[in-house]
N, CA and C atoms as a LAMMPS dump frame, in Angstrom:
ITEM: TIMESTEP
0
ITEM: NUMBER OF ATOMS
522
ITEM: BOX BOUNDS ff ff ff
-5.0000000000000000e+02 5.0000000000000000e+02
-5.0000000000000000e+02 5.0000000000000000e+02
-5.0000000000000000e+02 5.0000000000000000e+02
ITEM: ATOMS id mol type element x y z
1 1 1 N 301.903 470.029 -201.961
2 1 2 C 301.529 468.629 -201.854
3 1 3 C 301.55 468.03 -203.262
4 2 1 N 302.659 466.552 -203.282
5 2 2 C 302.365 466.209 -204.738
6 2 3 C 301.197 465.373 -204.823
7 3 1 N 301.036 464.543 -206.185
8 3 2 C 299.799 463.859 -206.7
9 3 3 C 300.103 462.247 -205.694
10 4 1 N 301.316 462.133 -205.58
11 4 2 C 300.91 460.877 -204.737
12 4 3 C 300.414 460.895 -203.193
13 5 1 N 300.978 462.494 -202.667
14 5 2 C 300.696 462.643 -201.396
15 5 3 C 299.201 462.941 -201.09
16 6 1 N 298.52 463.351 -202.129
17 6 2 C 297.021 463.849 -201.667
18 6 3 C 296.238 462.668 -202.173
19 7 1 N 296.643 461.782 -203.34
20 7 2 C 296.119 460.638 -203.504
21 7 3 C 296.178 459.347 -201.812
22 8 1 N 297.169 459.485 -201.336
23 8 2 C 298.143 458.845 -200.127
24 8 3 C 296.861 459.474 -198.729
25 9 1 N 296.7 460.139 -199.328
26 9 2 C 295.78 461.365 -197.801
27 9 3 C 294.347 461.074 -198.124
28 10 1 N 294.175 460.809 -199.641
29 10 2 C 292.519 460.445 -199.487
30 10 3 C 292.376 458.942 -199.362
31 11 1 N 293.142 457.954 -199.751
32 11 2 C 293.091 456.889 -199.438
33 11 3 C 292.719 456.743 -198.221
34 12 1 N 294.122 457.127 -197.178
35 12 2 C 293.733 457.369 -195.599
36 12 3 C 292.827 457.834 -194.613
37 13 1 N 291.963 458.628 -195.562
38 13 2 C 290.541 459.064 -195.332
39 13 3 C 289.643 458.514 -195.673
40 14 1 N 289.375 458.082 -196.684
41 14 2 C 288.363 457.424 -197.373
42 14 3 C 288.443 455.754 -196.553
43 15 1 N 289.369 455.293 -196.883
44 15 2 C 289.474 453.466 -196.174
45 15 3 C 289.464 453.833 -194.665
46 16 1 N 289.645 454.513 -193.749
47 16 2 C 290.313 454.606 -192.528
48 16 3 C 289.435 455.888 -191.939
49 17 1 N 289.878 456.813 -191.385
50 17 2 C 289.136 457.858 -191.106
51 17 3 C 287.635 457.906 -190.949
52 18 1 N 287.363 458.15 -192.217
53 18 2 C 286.272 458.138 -192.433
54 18 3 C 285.195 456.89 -192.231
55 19 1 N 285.829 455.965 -192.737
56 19 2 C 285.028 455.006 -192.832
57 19 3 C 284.92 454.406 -191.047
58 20 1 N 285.679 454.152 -190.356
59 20 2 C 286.006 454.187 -188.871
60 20 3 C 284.939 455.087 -188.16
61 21 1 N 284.73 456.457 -188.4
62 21 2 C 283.325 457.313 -187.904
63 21 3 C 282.162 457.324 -188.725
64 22 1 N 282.338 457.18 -189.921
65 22 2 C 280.722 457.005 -190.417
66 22 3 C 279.995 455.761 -191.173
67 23 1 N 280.71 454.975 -190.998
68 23 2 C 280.815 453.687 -191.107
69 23 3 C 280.632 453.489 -192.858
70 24 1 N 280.129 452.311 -193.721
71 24 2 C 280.477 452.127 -194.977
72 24 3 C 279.942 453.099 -195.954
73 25 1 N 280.412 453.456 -196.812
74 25 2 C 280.28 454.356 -197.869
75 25 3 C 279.187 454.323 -198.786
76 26 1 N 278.903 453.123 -199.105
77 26 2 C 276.878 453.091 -199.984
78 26 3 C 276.499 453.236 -198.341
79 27 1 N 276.397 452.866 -197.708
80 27 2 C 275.316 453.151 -196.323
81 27 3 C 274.958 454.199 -196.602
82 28 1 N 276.235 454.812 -196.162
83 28 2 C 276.124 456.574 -195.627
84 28 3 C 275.474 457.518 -197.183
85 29 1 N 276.259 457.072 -198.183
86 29 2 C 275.872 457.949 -199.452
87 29 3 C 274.367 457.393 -199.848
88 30 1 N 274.07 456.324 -199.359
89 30 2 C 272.652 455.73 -200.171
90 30 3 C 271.91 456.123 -199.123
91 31 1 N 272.073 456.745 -197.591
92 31 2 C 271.252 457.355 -196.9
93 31 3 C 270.964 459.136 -197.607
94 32 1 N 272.091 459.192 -197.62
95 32 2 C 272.005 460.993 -198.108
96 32 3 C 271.221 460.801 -199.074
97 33 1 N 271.528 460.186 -200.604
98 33 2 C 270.544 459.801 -201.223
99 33 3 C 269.381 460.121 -201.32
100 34 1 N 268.533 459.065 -199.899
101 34 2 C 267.378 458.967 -199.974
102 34 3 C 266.888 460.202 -199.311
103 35 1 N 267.172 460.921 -198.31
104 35 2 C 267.286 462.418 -197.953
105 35 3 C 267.318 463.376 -198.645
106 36 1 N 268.28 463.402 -199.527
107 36 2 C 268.112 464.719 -200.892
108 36 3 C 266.697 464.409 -201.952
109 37 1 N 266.704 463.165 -201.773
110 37 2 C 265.633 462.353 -202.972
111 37 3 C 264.567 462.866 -202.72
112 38 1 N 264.399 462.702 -200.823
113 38 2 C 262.944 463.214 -200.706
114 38 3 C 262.71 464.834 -200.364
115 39 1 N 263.653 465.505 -200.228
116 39 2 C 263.884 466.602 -199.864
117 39 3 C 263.717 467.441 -201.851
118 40 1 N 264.19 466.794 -202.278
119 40 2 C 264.293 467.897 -203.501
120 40 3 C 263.08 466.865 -204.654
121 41 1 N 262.922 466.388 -204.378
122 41 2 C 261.429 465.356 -204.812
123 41 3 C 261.862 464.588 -205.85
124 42 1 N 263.264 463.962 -206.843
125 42 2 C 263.511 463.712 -207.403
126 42 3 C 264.572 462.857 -207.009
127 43 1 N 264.952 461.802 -208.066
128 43 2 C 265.887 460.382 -207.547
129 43 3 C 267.149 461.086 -207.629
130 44 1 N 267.635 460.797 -206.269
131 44 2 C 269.113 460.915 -206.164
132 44 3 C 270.149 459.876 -206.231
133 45 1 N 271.038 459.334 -206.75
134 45 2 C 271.354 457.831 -206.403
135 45 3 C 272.758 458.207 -205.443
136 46 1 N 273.354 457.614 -204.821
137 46 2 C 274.318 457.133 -203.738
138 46 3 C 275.895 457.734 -205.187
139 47 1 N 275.678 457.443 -206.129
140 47 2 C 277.381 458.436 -207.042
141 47 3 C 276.637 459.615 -207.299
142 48 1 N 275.338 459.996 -207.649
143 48 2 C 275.296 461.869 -207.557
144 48 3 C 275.583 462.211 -206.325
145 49 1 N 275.616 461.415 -204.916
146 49 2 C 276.088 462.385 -203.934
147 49 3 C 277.648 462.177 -203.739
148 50 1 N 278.213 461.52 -204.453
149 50 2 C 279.539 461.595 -204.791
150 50 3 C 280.093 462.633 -205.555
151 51 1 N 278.759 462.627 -206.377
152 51 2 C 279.54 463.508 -207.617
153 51 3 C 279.115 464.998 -207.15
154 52 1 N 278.083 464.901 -206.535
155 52 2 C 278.095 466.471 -206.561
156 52 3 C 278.702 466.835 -205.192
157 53 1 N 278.952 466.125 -204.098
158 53 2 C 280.013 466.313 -202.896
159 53 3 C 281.412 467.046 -203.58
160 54 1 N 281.433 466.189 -204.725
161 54 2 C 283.182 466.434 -205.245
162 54 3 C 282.657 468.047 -206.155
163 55 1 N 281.993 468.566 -206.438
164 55 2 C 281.398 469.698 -207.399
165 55 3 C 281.372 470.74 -205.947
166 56 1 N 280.619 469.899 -205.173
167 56 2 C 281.242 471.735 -203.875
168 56 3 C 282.619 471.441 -203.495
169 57 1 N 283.243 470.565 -203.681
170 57 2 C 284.983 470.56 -203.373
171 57 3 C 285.505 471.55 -204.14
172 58 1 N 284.876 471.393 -205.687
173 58 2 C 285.656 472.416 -206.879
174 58 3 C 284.907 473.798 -206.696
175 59 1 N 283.735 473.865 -206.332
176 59 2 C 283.456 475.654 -206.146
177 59 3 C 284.458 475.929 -205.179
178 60 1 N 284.357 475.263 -203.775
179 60 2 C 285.641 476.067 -203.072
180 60 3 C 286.924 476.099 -203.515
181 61 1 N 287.415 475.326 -204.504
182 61 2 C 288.607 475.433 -204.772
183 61 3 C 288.943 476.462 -205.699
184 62 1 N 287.344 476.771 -206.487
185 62 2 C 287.247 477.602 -207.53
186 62 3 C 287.46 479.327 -207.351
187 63 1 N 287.244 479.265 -205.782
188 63 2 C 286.821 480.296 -205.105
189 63 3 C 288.516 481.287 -204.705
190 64 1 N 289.246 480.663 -205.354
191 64 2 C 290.676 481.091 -204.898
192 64 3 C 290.993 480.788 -203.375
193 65 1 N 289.954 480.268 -202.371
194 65 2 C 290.19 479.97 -201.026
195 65 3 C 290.056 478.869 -200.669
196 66 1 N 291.062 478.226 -201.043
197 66 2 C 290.996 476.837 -200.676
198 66 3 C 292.121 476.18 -199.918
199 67 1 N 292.12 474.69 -199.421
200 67 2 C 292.947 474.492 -198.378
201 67 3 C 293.225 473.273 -199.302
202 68 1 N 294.529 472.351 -198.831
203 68 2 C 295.374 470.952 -199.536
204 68 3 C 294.1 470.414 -199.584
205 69 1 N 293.278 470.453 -198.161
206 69 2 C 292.1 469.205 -198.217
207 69 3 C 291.178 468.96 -199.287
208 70 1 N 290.793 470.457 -199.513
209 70 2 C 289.5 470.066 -200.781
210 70 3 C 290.358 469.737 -201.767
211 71 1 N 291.775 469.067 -202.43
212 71 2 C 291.852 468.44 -203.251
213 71 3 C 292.16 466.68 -203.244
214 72 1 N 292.388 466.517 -201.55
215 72 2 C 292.467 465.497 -201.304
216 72 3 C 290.547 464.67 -200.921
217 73 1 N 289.847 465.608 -200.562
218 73 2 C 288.637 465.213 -200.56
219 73 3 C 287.822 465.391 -201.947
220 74 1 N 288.3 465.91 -202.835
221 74 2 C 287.515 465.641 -204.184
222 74 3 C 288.168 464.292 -204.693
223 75 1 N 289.473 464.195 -203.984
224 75 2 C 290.32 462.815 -204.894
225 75 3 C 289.317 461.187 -204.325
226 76 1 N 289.018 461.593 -203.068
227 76 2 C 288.346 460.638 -202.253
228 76 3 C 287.011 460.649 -202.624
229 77 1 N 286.213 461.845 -203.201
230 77 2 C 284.422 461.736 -203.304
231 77 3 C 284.533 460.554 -205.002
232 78 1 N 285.373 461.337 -205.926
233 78 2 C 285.821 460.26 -207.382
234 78 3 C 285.54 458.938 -206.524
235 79 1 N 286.354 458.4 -205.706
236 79 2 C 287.339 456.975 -205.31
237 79 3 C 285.78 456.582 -205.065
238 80 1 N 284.963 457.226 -203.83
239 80 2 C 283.854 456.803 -203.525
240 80 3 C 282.315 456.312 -204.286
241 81 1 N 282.299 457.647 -205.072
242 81 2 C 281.347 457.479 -206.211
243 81 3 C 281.817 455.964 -207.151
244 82 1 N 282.636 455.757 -207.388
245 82 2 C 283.627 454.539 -208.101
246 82 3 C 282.618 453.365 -207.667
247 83 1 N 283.254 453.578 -205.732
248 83 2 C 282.82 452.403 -205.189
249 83 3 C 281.286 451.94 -204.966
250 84 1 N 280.385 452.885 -205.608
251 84 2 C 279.017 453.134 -204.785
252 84 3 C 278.487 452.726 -206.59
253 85 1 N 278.707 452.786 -207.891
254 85 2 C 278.265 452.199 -208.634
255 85 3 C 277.802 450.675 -209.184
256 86 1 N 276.512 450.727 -209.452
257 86 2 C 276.233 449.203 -209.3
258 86 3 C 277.378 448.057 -209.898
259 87 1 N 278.22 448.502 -210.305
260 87 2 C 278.986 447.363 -211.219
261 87 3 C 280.136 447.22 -209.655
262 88 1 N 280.198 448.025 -209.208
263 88 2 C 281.413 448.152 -208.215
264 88 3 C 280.686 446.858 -206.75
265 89 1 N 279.026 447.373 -206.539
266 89 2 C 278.66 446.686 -205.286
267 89 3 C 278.423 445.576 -205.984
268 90 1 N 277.881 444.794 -207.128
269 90 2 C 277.933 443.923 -207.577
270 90 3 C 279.596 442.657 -207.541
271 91 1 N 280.098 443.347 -207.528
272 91 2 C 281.88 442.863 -207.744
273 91 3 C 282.083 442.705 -206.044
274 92 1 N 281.768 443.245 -204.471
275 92 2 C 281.9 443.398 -203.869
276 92 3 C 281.075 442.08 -203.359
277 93 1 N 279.53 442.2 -203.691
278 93 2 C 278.835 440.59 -203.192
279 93 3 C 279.795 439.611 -204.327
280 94 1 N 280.202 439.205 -204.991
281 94 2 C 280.954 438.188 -205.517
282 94 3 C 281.798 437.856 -205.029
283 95 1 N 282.88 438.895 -204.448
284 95 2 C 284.429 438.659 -203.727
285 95 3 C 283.904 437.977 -202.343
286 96 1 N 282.266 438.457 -201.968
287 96 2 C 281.927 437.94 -200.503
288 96 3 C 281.904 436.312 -200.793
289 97 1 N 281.056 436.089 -201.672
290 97 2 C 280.651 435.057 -202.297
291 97 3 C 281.609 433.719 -202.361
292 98 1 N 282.561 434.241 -203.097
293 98 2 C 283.985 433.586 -202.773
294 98 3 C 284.996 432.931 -202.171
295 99 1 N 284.709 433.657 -200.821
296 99 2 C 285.227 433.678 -199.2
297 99 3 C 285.41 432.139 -199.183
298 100 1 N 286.371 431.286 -198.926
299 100 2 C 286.3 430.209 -198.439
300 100 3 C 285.555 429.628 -197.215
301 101 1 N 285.036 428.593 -196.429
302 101 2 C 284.871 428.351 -195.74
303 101 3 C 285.552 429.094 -194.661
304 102 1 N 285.407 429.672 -193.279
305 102 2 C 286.25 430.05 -192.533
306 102 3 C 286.326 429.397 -191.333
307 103 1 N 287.406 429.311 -190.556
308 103 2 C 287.404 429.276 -189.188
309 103 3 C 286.683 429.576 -188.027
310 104 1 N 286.022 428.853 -187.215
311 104 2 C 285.486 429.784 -186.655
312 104 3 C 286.087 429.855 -184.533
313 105 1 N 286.483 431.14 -184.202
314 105 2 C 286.621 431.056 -183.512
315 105 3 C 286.111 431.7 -181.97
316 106 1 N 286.409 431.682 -180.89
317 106 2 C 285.47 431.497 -179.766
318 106 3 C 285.74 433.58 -180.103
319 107 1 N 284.812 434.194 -179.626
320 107 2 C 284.905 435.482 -179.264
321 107 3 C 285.203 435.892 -177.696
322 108 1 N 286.376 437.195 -177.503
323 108 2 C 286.456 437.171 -175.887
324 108 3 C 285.6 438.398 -176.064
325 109 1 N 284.659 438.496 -174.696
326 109 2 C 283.875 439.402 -174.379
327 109 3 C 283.984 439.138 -172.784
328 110 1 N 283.773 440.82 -172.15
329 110 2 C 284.29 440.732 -171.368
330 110 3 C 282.598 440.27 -170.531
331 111 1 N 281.063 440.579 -171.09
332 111 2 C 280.226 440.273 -170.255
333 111 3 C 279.88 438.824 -171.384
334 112 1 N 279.437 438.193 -169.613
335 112 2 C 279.41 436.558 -169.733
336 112 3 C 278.021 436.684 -170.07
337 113 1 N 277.43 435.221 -170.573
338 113 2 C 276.079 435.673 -171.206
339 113 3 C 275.287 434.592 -170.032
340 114 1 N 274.165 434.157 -169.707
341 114 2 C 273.766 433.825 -168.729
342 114 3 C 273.915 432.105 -168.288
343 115 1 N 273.975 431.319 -169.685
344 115 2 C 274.358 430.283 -169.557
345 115 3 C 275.875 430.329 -169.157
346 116 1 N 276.885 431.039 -169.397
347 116 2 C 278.033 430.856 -168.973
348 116 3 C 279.021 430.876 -169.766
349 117 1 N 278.295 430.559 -170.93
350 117 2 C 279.234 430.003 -172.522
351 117 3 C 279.855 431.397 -173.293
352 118 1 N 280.514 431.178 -174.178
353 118 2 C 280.625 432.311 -174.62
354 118 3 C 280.314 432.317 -176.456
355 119 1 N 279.891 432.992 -176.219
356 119 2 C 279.283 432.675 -178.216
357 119 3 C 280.631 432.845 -179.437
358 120 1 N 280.251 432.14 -180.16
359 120 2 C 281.519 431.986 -180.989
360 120 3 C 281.126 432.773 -182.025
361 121 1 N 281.675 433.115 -182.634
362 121 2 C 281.806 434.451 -183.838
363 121 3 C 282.794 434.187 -185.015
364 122 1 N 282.849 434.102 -186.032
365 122 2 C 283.227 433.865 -187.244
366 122 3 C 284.02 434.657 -187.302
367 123 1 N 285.648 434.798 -186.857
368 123 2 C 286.329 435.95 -186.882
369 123 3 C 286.806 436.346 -188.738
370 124 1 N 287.407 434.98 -189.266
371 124 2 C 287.667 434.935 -190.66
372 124 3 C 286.888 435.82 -191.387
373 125 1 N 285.118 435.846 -191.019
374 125 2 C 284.263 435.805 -192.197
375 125 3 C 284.115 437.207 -192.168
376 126 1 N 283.719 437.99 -190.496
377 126 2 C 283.843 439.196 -189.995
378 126 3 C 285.016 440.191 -190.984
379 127 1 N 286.344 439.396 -191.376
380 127 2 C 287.511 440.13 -191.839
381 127 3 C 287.133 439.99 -193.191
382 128 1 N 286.457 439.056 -193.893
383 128 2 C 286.671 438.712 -195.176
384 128 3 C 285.248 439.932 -195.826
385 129 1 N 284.276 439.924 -194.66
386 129 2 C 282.913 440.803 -195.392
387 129 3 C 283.613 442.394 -194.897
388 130 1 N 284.034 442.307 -194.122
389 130 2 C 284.727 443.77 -193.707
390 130 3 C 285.722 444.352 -194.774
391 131 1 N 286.784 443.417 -195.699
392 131 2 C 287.476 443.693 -196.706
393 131 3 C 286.587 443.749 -197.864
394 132 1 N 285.696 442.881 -197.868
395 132 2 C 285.099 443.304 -199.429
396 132 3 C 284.004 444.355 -199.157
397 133 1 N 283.959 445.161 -198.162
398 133 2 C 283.239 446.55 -197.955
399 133 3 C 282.163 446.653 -197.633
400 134 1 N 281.737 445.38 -196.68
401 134 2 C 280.219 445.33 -195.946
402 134 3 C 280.23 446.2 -194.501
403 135 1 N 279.498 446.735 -194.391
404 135 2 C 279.298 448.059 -192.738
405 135 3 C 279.584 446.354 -191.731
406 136 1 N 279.16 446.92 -190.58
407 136 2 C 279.301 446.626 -189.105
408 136 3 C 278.012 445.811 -188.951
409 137 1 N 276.969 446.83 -188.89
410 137 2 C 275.416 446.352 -189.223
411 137 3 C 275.211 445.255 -190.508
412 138 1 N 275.613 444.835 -191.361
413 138 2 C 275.107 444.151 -192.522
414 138 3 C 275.676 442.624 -192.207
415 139 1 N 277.241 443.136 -191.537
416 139 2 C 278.015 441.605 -190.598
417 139 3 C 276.959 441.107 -189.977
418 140 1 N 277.087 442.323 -188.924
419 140 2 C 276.009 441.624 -187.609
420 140 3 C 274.892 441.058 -188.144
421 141 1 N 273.94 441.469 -189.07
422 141 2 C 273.061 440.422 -189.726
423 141 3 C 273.363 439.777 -190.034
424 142 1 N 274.358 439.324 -190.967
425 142 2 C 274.705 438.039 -191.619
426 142 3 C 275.104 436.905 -191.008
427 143 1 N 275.544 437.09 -189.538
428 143 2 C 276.371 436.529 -188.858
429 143 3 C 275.311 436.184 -187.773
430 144 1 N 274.346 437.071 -187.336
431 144 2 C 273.594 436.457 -186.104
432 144 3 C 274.734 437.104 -184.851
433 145 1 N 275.076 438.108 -184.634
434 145 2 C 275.883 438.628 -183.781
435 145 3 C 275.481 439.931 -183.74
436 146 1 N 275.835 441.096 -182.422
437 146 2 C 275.615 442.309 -182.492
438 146 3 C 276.46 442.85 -182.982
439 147 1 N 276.484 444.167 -183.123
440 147 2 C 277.367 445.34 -183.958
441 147 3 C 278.549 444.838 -183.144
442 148 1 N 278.383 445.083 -181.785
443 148 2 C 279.404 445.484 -181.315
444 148 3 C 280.357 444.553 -181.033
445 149 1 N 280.305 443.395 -181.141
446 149 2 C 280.73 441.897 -181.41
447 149 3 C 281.92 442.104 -182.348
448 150 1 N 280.917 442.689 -183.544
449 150 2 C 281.625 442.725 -184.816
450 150 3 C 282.683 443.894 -184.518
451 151 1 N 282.178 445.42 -183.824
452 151 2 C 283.423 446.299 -183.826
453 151 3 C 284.156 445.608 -182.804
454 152 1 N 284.857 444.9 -181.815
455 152 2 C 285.206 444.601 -181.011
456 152 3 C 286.102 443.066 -181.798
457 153 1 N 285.975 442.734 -182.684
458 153 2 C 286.432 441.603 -183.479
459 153 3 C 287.484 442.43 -184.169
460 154 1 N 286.698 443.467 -185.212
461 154 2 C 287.488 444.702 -185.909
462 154 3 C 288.608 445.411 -185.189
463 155 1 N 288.103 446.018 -183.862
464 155 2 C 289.184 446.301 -183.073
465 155 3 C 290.54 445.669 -182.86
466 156 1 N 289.784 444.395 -182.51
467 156 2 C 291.011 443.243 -182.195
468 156 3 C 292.409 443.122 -183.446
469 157 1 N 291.21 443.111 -184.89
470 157 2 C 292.056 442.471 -186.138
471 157 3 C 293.33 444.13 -186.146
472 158 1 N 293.1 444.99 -185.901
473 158 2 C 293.684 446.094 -186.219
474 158 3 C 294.781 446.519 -185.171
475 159 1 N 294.612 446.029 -184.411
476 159 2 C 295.486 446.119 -182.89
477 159 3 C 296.724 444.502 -183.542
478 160 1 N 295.76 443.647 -184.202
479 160 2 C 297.393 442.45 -184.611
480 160 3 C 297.667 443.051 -185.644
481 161 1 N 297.105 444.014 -186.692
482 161 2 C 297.824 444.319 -187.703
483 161 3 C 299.032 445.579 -187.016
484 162 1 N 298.614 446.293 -186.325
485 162 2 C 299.53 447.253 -185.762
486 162 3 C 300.811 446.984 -185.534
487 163 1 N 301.168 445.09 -184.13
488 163 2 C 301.624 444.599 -183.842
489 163 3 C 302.862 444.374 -184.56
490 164 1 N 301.77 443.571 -185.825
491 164 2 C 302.463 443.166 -186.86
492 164 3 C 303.324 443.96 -187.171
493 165 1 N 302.402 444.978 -188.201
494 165 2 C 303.269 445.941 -188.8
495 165 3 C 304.451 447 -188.261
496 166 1 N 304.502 446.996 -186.478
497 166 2 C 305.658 447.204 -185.668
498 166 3 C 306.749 446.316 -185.963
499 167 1 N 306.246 444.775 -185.853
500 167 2 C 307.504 443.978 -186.033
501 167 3 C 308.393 444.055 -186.756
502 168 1 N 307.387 444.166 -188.098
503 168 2 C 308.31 443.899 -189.272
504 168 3 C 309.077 445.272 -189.745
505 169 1 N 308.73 445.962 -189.195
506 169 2 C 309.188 447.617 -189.296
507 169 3 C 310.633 447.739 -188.492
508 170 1 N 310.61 446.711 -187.097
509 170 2 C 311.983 446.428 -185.966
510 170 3 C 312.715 445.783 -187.074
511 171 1 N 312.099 444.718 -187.402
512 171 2 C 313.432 443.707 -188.196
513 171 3 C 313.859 444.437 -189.122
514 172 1 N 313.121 444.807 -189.904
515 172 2 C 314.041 445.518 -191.313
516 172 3 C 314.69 446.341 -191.039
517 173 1 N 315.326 447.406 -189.842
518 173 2 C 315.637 448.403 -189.527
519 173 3 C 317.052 447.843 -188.683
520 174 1 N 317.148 446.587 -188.397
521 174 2 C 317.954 445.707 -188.134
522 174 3 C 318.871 444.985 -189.042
């Protein structure tokens, strides 16, 4: 495996994979965090469990028994720890900050709510806090909507990028 392919494999894990089952990356690392913190009685912050995630990547690798993955998952714990430093989540509420006004449009859900109406949902803003690296849960607060609103919006945006990215994959091949 070369350096772009395992760089190429943790990307795909780290943005995608991963983030898809355990949802955003300070969440999950600033939960472990607070778990090791209270477990070993001392402050853990959200990049030591980056950094030392990526430190059992290198004992096993150290160990002569290792697999492609633990070098594509130490490439991804770096990328993460990166993202989980205060200068990084700081830069992340700014890009939110930024966001233009958005569109807002009707949400389809398939259960009707009792008045009849259907609640409208900020699809723009959903995509714009979802790109600058806010969880599911932090939307749904911000927004006044449930999680599942928001994964079901997410779903949607990824099913037109698919689309998309079929199309333009037909034409050029044409």
């Amino acid at each position: 495996m070369f350096r772009k392919q395992i760089l190429e494999n943790a990307i795909r894990t780290v943005c995608q994979d991963r983030r898809d089952k355990y949802g955003q990356i300070e969440d999950n690392f600033g939960l472990i965090a607070d778990l090791w913190s209270s477990y070993l009685g001392a402050s853990v912050t959200a990049v030591d469990v980056a950094m030392m995630m990526g430190m059992l990547k290198m004992a096993r690798i150290k160990t002569g028994k290792y697999t492609k993955d633990n070098f594509v998952d130490l490439a991804g714990y770096a990328a993460c720890g990166a993202e989980c430093t205060p200068e990084a989540l700081q830069e992340k509420e700014r890009r939110v900050a930024d966001v233009p006004e958005p569109i807002v449009e009707p949400m389809r859900s398939p259960k009707k709510k009792k008045s009849g109406r259907k609640k409208t949902v900020d699809t723009a803003k959903i995509r714009a806090l979802h790109n600058a690296g806010w969880s599911a849960a932090k939307i749904a607060d911000e927004l006044g909507c449930s999680n599942a609103a928001v994964y079901e919006n997410l779903r949607q945006m990824r099913a037109e990028n698919e689309e998309s990215e079929e199309t333009e994959k037909e034409e050029s091949e044409t």
